[in-house]
C-alpha positions in Angstrom: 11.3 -8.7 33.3 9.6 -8.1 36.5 6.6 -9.2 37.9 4.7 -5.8 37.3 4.7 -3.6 34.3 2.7 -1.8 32.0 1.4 -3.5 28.6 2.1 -0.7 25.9 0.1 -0.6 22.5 2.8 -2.8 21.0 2.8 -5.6 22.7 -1.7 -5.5 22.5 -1.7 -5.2 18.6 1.0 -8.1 18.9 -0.9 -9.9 20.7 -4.3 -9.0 18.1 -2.1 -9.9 15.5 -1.2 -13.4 16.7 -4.6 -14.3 17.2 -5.9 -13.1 14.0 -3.1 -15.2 12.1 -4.0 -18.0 10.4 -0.7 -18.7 8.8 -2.1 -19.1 5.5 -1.3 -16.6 2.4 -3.8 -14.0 1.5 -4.5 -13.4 -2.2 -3.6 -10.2 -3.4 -6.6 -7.9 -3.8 -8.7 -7.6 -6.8 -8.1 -11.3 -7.9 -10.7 -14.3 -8.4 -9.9 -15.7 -4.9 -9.9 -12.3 -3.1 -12.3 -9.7 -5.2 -12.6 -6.5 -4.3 -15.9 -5.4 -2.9 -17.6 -2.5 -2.8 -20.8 -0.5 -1.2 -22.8 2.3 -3.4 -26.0 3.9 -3.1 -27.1 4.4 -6.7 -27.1 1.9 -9.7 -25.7 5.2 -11.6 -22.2 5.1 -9.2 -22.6 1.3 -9.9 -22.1 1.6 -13.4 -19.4 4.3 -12.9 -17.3 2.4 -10.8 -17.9 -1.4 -13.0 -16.3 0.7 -16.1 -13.0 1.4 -13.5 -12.8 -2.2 -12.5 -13.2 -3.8 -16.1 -10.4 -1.3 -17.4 -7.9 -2.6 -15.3 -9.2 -5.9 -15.4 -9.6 -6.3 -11.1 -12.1 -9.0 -9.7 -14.8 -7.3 -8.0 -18.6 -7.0 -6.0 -20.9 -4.2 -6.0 -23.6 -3.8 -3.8 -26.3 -1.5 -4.3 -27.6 0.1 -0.5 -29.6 3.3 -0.8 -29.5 3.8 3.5 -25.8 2.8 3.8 -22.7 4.5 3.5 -20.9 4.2 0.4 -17.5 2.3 1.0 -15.1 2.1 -1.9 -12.1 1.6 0.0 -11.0 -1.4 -1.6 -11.0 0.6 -4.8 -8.7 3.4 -3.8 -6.0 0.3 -2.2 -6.5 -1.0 -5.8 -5.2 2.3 -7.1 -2.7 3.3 -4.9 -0.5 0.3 -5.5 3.1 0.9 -5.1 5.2 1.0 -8.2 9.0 0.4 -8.7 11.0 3.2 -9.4 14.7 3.2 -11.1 17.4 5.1 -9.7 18.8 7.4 -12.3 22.4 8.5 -11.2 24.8 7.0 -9.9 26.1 8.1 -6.1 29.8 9.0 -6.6 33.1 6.9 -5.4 35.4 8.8 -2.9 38.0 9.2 -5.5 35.7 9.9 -8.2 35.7 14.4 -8.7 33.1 16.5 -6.5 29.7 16.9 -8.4 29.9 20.4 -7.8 32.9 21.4 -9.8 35.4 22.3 -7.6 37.9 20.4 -8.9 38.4 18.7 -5.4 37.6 14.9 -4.9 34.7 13.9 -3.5 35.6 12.7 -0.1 37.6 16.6 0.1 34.6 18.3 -1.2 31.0 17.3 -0.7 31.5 14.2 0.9 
């Protein structure tokens, strides 16, 4: 590469990133070692969102802060954790017959 170029946004956030690295393993969220935390501005909310947290058992802090914002962003990760899903039919051979019912084989047909 030559002496003069242009740094794109890929190479900065690389660069972020390696300096933010401490090459040790985060714990997942909502455990003892990494609770999730959370800002509210009534002891009302409070309540609401303990009951969430003790259903499904996550590690958690609330703060109570009438002039902030409230922040429950930690919360909605908690929720929105990805789930396996099974694959429920099988993608046909190129000998096996069409799917659509011509009567033709797949790799004639469809494929």
């Amino acid at each position: 590469m030559g002496k003069h170029y242009t740094q794109t946004n890929l190479q900065i956030d690389d660069r972020v990133s390696q300096r933010d690295f401490s090459g040790k393993r985060q714990a997942r969220l909502g455990t003892e070692k990494n609770p999730a935390s959370v800002t509210v501005q009534t002891e009302e909310r409070k309540a609401e969102l303990e009951k969430i947290f003790q259903e499904h058992e996550w590690a958690f802090s609330i703060a109570v802060n009438e002039e902030a914002v409230e922040d429950v962003s930690d919360l909605e990760l908690l929720k929105k954790i990805p789930t396996t899903t099974t694959v429920l039919e099988k993608t046909p051979g190129r000998n096996d017959p069409c799917s659509c019912g011509s009567g033709k084989k797949y790799k004639k047909c469809c494929g």
